[in-house]
SEZATOR-10896 format. One record per residue (C-alpha): residue in three letters; x, y, z. Coordinates in nm, 3 decimals, always signed. Example, Ala and Ser with C-alpha at 12.3 -4.5 7.8 and 13.67 -1.06 7.14 Angstrom:
2
+-----+---------+---------+---------+
!   r !      xx !      yy !      zz !
+-----+---------+---------+---------+
! ala !  +1.230 !  -0.450 !  +0.780 !
! ser !  +1.367 !  -0.106 !  +0.714 !
+-----+---------+---------+---------+
***
This chain:
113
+-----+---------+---------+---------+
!   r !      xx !      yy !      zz !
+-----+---------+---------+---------+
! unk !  -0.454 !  +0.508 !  -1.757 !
! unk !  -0.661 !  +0.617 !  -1.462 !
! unk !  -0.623 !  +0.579 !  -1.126 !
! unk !  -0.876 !  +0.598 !  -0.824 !
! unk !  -0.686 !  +0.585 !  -0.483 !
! unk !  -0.937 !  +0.560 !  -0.175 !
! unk !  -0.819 !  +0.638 !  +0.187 !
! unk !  -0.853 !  +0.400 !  +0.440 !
! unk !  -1.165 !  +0.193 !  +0.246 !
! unk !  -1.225 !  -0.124 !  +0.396 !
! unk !  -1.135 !  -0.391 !  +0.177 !
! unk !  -1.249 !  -0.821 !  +0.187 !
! unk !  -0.957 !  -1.043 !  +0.158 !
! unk !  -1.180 !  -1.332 !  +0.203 !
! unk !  -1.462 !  -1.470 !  +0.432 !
! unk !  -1.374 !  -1.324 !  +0.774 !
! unk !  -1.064 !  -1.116 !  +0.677 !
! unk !  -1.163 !  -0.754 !  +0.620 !
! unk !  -0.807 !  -0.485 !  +0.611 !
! unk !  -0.842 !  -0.122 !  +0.616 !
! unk !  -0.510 !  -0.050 !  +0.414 !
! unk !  -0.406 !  +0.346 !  +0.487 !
! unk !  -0.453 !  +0.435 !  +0.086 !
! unk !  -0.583 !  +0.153 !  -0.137 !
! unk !  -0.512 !  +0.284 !  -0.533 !
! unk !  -0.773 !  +0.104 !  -0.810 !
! unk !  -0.668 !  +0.117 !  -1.178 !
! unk !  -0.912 !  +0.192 !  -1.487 !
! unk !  -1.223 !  +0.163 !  -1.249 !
! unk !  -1.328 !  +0.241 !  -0.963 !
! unk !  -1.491 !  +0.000 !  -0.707 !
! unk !  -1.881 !  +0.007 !  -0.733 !
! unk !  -1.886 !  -0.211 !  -0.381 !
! unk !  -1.886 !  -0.006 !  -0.043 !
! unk !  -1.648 !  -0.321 !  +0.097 !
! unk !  -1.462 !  -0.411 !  -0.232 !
! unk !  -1.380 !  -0.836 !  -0.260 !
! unk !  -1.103 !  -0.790 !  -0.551 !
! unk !  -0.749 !  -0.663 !  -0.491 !
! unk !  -0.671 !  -0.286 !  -0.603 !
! unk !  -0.354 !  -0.268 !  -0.762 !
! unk !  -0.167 !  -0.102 !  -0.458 !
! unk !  -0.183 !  -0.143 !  -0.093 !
! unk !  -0.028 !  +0.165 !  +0.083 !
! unk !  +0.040 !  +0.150 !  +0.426 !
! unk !  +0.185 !  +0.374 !  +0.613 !
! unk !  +0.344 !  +0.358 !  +0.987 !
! unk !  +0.160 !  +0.495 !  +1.289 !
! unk !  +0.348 !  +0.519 !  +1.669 !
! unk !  +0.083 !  +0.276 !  +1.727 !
! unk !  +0.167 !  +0.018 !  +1.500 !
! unk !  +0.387 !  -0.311 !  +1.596 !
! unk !  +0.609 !  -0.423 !  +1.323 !
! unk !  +0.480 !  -0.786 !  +1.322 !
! unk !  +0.125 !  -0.706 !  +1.256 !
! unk !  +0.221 !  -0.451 !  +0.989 !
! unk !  +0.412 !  -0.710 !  +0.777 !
! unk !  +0.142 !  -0.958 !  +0.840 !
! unk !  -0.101 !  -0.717 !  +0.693 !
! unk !  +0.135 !  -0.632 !  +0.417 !
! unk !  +0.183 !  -1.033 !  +0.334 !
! unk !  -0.207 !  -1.062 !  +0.350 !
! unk !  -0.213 !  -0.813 !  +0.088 !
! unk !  +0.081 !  -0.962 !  -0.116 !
! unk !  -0.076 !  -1.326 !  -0.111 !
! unk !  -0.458 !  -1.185 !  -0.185 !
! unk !  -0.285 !  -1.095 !  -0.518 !
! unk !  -0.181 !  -0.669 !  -0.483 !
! unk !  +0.084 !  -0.581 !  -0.720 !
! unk !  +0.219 !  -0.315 !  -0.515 !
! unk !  +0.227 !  -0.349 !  -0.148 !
! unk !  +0.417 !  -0.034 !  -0.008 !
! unk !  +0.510 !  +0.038 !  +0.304 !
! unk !  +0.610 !  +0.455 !  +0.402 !
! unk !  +0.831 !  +0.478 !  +0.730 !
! unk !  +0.758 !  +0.905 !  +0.778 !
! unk !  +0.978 !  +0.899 !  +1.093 !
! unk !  +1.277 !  +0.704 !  +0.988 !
! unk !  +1.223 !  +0.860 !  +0.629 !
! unk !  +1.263 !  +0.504 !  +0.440 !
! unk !  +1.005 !  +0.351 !  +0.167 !
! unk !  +0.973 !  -0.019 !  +0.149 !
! unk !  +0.756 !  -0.261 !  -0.056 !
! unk !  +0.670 !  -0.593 !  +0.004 !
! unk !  +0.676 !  -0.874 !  -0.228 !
! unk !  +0.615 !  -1.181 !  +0.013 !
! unk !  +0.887 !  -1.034 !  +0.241 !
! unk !  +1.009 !  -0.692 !  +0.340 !
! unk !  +1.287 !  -0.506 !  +0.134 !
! unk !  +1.363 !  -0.094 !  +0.179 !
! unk !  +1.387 !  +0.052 !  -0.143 !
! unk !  +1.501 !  +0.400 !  -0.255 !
! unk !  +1.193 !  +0.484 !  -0.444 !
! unk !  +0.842 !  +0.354 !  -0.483 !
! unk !  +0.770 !  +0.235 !  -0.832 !
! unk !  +0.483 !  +0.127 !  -1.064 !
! unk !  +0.690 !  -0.030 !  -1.317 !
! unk !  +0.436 !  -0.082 !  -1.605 !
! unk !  +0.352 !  +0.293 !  -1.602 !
! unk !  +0.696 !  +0.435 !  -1.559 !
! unk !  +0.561 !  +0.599 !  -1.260 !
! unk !  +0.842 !  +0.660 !  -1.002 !
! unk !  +0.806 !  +0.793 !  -0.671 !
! unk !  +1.162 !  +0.928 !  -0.497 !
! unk !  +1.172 !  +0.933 !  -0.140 !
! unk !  +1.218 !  +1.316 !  -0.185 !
! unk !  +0.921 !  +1.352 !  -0.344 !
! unk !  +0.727 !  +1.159 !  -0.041 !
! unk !  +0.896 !  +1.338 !  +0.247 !
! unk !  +0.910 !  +1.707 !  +0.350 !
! unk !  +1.306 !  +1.829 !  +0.339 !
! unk !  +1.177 !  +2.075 !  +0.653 !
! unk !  +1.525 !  +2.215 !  +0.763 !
+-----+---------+---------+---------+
***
């Protein structure tokens, strides 16, 4: 199983809706289209000072109801991994179930002491 994740590539959710997700991951292809219309199999996002809360998980929910399989949401200053599955729920580890891929938190972050 391959996987093709593209940084911050502009994606079409529909007619007027365009989201830039942080990484976007495809599986077995890669998108021919500069502005891809079909949903890549996980939306990353991850949180900026700059960010509000309430338009991340609106973008997340976009993502989730456009028909992503993994929405994921990284926290690096709080340290905490979420995913979103129509609503918001921390998690211990990031997961893509039908590949046994598992991502711990440990992995993710940098233990800098």
């Amino acid at each position: 199983m391959r996987l093709f994740p593209r940084p911050e590539l502009r994606l079409k959710l529909r007619k007027g809706l365009y989201l830039i997700p942080d990484v976007a991951v495809f599986r077995e292809k890669e998108p021919q289209e500069s502005i891809p219309a079909s949903p890549p199999y996980v939306a990353i996002e991850i949180l900026s000072p700059d960010d509000s809360m309430t338009a991340v998980r609106r973008k997340l929910a976009d993502y989730w109801g456009w028909g992503v399989p993994y929405v994921w949401l990284v926290d690096p200053y709080s340290k905490r991994l979420y995913t979103c599955e129509g609503e918001l729920r921390e998690v211990a580890r990031l997961e893509l179930e039908d590949l046994s891929l598992v991502l711990e938190a440990s992995e993710i972050f940098d233990e800098v002491e």
